[in-house]
C-alpha positions as CSV (number, residue, x, y, z in Angstrom):
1,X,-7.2,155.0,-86.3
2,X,-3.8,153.4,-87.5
3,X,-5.9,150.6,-89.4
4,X,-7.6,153.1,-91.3
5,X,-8.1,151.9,-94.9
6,X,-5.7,154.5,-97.6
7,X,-6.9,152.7,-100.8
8,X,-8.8,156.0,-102.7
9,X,-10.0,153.2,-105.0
10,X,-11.6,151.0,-102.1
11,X,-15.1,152.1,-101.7
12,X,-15.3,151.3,-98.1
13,X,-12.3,154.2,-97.4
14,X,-15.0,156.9,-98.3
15,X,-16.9,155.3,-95.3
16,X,-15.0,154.1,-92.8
17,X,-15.0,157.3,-90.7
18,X,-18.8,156.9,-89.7
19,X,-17.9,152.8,-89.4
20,X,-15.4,153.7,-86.5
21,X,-17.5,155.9,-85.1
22,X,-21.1,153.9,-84.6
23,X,-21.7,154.3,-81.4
24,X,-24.7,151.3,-81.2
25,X,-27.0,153.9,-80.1
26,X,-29.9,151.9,-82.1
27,X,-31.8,154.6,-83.3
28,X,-31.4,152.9,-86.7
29,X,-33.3,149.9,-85.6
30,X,-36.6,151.5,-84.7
31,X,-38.8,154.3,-85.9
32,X,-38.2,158.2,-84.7
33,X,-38.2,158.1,-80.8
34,X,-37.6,162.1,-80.8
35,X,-40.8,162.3,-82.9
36,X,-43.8,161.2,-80.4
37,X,-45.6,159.1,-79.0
38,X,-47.3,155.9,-80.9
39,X,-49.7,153.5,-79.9
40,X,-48.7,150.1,-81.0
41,X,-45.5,148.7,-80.1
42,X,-46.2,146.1,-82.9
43,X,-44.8,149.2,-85.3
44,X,-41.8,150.2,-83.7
45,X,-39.1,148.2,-86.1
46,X,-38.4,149.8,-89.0
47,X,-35.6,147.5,-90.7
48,X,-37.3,144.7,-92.5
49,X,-34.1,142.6,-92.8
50,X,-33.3,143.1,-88.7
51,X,-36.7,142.4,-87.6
52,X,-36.7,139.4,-89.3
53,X,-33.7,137.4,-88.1
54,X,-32.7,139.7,-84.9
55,X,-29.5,139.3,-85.5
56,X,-27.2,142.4,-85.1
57,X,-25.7,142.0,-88.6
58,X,-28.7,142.8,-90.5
59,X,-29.1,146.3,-88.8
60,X,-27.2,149.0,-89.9
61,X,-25.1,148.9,-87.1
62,X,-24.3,146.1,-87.8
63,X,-22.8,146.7,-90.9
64,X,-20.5,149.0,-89.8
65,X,-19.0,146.6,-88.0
66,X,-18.7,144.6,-91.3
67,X,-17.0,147.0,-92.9
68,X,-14.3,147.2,-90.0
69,X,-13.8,143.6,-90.4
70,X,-13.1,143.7,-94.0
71,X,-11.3,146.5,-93.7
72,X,-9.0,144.9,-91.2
73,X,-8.8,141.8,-92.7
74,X,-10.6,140.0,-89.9
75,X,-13.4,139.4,-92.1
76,X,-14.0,137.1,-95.2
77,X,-16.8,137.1,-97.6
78,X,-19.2,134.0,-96.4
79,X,-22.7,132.5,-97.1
80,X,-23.8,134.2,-94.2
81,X,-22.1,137.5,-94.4
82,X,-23.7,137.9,-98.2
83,X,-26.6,137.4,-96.5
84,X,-26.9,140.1,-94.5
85,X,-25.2,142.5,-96.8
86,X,-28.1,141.6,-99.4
87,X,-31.3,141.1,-97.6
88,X,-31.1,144.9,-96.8
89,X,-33.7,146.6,-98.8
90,X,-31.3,149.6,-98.8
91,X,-34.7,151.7,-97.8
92,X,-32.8,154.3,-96.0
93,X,-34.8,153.8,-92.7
94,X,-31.6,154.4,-90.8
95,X,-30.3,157.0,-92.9
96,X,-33.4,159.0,-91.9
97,X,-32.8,158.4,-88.5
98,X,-29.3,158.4,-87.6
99,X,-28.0,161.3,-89.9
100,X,-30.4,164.2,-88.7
101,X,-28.5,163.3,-85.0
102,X,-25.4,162.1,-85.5
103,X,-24.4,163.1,-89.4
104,X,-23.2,159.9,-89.9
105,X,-25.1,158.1,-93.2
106,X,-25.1,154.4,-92.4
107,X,-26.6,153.4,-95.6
108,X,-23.7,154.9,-97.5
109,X,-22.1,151.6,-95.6
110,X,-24.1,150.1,-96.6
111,X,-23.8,150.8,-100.3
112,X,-20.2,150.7,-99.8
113,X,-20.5,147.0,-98.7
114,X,-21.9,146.0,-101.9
115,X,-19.7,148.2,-104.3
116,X,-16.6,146.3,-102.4
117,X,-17.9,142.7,-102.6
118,X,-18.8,143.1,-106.0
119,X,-15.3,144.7,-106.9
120,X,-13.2,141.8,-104.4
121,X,-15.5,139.6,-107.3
122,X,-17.7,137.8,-104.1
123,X,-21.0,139.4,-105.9
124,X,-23.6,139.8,-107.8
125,X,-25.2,136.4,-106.2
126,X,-26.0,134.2,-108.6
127,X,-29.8,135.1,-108.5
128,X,-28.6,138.4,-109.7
129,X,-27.0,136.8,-113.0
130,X,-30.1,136.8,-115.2
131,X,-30.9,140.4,-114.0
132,X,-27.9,141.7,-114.8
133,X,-27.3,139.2,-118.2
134,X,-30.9,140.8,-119.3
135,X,-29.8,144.5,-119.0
136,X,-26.8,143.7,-121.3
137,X,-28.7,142.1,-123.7
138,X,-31.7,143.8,-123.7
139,X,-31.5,147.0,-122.3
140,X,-33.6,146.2,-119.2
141,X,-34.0,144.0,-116.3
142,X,-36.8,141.9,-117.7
143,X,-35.6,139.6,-120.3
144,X,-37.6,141.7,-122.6
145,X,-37.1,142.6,-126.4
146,X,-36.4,146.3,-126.8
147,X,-39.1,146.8,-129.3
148,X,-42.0,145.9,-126.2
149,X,-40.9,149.4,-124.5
150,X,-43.2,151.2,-126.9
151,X,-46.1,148.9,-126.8
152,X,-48.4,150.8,-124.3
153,X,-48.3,153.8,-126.1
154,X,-49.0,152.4,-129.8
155,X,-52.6,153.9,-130.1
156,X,-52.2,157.1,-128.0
157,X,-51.0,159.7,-130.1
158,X,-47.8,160.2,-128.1
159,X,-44.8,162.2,-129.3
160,X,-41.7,160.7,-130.5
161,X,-39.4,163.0,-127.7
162,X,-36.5,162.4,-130.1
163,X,-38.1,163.9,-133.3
164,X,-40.8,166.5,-132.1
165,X,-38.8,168.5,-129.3
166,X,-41.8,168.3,-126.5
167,X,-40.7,170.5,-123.1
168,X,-41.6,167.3,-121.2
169,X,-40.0,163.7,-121.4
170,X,-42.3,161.1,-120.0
171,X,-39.7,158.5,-118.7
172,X,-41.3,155.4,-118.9
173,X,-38.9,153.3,-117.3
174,X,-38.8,149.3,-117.4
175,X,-40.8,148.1,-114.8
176,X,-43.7,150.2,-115.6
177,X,-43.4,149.8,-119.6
178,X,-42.5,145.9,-119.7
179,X,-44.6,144.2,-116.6
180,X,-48.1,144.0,-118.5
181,X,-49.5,143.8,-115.1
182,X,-48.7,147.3,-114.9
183,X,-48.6,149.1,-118.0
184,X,-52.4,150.3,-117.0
185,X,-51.0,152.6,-114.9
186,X,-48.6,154.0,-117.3
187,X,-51.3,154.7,-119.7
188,X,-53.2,156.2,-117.3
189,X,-50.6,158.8,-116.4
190,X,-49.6,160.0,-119.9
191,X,-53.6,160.2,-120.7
192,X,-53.9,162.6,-117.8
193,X,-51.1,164.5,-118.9
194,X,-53.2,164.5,-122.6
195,X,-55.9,166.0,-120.9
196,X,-54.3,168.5,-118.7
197,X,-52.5,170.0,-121.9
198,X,-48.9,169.3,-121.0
199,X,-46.4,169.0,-124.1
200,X,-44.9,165.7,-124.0
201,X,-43.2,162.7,-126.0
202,X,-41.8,159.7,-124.9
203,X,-38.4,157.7,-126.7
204,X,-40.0,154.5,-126.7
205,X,-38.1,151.7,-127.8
206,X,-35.1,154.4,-128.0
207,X,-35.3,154.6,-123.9
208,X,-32.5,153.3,-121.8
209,X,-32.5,152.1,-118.3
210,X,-31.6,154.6,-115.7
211,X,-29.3,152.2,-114.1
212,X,-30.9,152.4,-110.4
213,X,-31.0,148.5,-110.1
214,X,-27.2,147.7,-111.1
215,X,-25.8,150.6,-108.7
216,X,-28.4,148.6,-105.9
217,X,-26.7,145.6,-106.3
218,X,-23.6,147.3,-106.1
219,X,-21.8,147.2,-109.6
220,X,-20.9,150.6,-110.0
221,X,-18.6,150.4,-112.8
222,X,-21.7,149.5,-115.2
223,X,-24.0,152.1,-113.6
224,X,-21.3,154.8,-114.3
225,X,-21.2,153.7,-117.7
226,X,-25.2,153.7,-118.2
227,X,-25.8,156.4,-116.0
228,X,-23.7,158.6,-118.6
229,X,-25.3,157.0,-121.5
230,X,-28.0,158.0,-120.2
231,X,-27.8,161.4,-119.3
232,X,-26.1,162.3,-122.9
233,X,-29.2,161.0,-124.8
234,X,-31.7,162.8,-122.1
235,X,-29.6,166.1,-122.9
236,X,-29.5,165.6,-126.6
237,X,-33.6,166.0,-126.5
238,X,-33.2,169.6,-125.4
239,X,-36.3,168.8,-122.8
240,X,-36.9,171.2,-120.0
241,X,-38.1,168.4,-118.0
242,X,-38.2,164.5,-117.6
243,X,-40.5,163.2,-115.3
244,X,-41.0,159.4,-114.6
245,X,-44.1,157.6,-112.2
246,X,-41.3,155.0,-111.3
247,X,-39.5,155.7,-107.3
248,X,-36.3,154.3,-108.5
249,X,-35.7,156.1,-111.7
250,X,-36.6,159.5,-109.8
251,X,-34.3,158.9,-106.8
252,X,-31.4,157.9,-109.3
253,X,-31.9,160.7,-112.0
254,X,-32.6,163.2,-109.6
255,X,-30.4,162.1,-106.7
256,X,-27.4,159.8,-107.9
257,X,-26.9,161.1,-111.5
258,X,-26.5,165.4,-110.5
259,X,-23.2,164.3,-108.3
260,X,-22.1,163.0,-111.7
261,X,-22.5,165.9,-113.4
262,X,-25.4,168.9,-113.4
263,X,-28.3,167.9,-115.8
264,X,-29.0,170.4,-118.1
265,X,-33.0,169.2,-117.3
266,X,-35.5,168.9,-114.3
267,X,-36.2,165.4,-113.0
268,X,-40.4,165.6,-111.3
269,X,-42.0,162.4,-109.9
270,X,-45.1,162.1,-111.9
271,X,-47.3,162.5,-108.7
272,X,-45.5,166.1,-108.6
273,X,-46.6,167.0,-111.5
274,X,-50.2,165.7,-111.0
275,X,-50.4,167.4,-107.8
276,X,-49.7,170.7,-109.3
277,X,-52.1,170.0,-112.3
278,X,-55.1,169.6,-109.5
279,X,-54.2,172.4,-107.6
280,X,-54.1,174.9,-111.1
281,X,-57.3,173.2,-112.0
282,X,-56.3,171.8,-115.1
283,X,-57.2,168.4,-113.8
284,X,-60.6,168.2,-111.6
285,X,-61.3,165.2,-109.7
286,X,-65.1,164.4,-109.9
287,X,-66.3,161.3,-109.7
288,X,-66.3,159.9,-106.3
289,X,-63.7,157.4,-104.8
290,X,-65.7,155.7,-102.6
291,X,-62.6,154.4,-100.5
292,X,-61.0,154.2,-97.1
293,X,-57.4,153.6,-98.0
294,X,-53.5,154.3,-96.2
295,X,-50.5,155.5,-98.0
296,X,-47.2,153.3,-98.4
297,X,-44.8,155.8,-98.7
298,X,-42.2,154.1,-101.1
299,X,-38.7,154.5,-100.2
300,X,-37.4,156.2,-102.9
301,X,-40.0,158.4,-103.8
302,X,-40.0,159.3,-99.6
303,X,-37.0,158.8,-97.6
304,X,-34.7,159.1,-100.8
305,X,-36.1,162.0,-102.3
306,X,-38.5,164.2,-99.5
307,X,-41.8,163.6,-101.5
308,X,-44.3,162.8,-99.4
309,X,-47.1,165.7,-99.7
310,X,-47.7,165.7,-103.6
311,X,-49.9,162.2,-103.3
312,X,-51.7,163.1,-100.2
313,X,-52.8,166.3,-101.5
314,X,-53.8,164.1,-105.1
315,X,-55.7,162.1,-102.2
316,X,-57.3,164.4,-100.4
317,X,-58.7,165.8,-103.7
318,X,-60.5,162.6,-104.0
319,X,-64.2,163.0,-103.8
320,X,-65.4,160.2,-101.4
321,X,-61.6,159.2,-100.8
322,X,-60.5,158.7,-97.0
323,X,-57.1,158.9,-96.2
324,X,-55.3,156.6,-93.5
325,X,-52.4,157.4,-91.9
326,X,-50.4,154.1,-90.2
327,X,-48.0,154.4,-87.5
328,X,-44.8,154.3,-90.1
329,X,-45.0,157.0,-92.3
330,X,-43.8,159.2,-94.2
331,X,-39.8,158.6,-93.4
332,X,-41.0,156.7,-90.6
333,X,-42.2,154.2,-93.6
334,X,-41.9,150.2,-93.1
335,X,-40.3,149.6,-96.7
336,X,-42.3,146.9,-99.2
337,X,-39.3,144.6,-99.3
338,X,-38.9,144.5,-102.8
339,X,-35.6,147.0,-103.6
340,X,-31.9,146.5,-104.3
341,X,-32.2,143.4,-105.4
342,X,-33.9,141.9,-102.6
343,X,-36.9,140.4,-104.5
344,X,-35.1,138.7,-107.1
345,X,-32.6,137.0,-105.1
346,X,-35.1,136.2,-101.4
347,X,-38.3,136.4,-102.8
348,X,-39.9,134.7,-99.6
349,X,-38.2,137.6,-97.2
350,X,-39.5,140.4,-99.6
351,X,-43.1,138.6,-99.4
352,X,-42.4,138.6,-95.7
353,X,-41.9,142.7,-95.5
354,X,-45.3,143.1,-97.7
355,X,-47.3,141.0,-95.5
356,X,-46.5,143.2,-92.8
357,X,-47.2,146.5,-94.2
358,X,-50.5,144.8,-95.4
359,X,-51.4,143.8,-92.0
360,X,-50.0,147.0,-90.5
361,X,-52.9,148.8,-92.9
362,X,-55.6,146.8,-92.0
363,X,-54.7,147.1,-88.2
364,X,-55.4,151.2,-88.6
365,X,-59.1,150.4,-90.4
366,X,-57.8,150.6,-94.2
367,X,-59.9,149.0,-96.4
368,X,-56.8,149.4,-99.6
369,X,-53.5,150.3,-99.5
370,X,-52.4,153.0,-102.0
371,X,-49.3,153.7,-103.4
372,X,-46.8,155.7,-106.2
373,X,-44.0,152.8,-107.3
374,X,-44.2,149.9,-109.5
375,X,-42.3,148.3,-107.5
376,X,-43.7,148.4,-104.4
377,X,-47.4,147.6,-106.5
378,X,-45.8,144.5,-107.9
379,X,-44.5,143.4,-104.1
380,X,-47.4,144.5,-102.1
381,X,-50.4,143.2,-105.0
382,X,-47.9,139.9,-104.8
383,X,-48.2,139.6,-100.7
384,X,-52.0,140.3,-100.7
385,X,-54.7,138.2,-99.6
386,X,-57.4,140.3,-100.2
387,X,-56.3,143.8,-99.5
388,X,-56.5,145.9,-102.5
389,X,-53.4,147.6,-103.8
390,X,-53.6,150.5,-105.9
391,X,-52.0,153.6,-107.3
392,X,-52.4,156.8,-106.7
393,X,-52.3,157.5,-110.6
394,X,-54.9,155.2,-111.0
395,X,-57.4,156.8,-108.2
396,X,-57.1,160.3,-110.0
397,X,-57.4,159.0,-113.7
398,X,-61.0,157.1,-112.3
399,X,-61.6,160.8,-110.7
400,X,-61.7,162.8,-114.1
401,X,-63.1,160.3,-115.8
402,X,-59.9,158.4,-117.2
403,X,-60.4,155.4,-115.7
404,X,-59.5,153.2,-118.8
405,X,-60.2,149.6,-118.9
């Protein structure tokens, strides 16, 4: 305990209790072993990163022992040591498993990790340069012009949030508003929420990004800086609620930016709200959904946040719809491999990751694999070879007869 770290402005001394006290019980390695019995051995692994290389630096354990080393001194930033520290997918696999038993959070270590490198200047990695060059120029993490946020909506009839005080903010978000491959969905969503009756606007080009991907990658000091930018323009609409389709902007606005300070709004998933809408009645699935189809739970939207009912019971409603359930699920979920960061900078490893919850669906008789964030459609759809990948917004808009193009 004498080489405890004493720098408050280090971000692995807010950590370093739970990183001297790992006791490499591997629980973080492997799916729930308190929870059952399962079938398949195949479906045990639950850390992308350490299944792939099997090395014990890529686990969570693992990284506690990192962060000992550089707290020490006995460690220096390296090729290899980046490595592991950003191949994790930061999908909180062994949060949910080590912190219910021991009340240690690993991937706050993990965070940690990054937030350090990037201070001691030995990150971003240069894959992350554009990212990052593209949010301060343009707002968003997709080299895209400011005025293309507000494209989708041009010929819906939407509210300007910032002029007609709606009750409900529909937070776009970048990925869903800017990827054209995607932007169907979107659509989708706010014409639901058109039929259903709910008063809404969005801010269009005025939206700002919630900041999730630069606090992935570790640069908190910008975050901070959007995440309160942010928050004072979502505040300044007087909304009662802002809810967004998008796993990362929910888990950030309504996980990260509260211990900032106390939002003066709700934040909802959209599948929340669209679960509710069914079960009032004031969106009726009809049309059958001739489909036998498995759930990804996305990280965020799961593990992150504690939603995993609201799209199964928008599933269920289905007519024709049959619901898989794999062997990871719900915060048992094998993540996509596409978060914090880890597409953009090892696209092949985050290919990797899809290809296996693509196979892992198949193996339990699905026919589709269905989700609720972008960026786990853009990952997964990317990975496929002939597995269709949908969204659960999608499957209900097709339902009451919104099915669009």
């Amino acid at each position: 305990m004498s080489e405890f770290n004493r720098d408050p402005y280090d971000p692995l001394a807010q950590v370093q209790k739970w990183a001297y006290r790992c006791s490499k019980c591997s629980l973080c390695k492997y799916i729930h072993v308190y929870q059952g019995e399962y079938e398949d051995p195949r479906f045990v692994d639950m850390c992308p990163p350490g299944k792939k290389w099997r090395f014990e630096a890529y686990y969570a354990s693992g990284k506690q022992d990192i962060a000992r080393g550089l707290i020490t001194g006995q460690l220096d930033y390296t090729e290899k040591l980046l490595h592991a520290l950003y191949t994790c997918t930061q999908c909180g696999g062994c949060m949910s498993v080590c912190a219910p038993y021991s009340g240690k959070d690993p991937l706050k270590t993990i965070t940690a990790l990054r937030e350090r490198a990037v201070r001691d200047g030995a990150a971003p990695l240069p894959e992350h340069e554009p990212l990052l060059k593209s949010l301060e120029n343009y707002g968003n993490p997709w080299q895209a012009p400011k005025q293309k946020r507000a494209a989708w909506a041009r010929k819906m009839g939407v509210k300007d949030a910032d002029k007609q005080s709606p009750e409900v903010l529909l937070y776009a978000g970048c990925t869903y508003s800017l990827d054209a491959n995607l932007t169907g969905t979107l659509q989708r969503a706010a014409a639901l929420m058109q039929k259903a009756g709910v008063d809404f606007g969005i801010l269009g080009d005025k939206e700002l990004c919630c900041g999730s991907t630069v606090l992935r990658i570790g640069d908190r000091e910008t975050y901070l800086r959007m995440a309160h930018e942010n928050m004072d323009m979502l505040e300044s609409l007087g909304v009662k609620t802002v809810v967004t389709g998008c796993a990362g902007c929910y888990s950030v606005m309504g996980e990260e930016y509260p211990e900032i300070r106390k939002p003066s709004y709700k934040v909802v998933h959209m599948v929340e709200m669209l679960a509710d809408l069914v079960a009032d009645g004031a969106l009726e699935p009809e049309a059958e959904v001739a489909m036998k189809a498995a759930y990804h739970d996305p990280c965020h939207l799961g593990r992150y946040c504690g939603v995993y009912d609201p799209p199964r019971d928008i599933l269920r409603a289905l007519p024709g719809f049959e619901l898989v359930e794999m062997q990871r699920s719900r915060d048992n979920s094998w993540c996509c491999g596409a978060g914090a960061g880890v597409r953009t900078a090892f696209p092949e490893f985050a290919e990797w990751a899809a290809r296996e919850r693509l196979y892992e669906a198949s193996e339990h008789g699905a026919e589709a694999l269905v989700t609720a964030c972008p960026f786990c459609e853009q990952n997964l759809r990317g990975a496929s070879d002939g597995m269709e990948v949908r969204n659960v917004i999608e499957l209900l808009a097709e339902s009451v007869g919104l099915g669009g193009e």
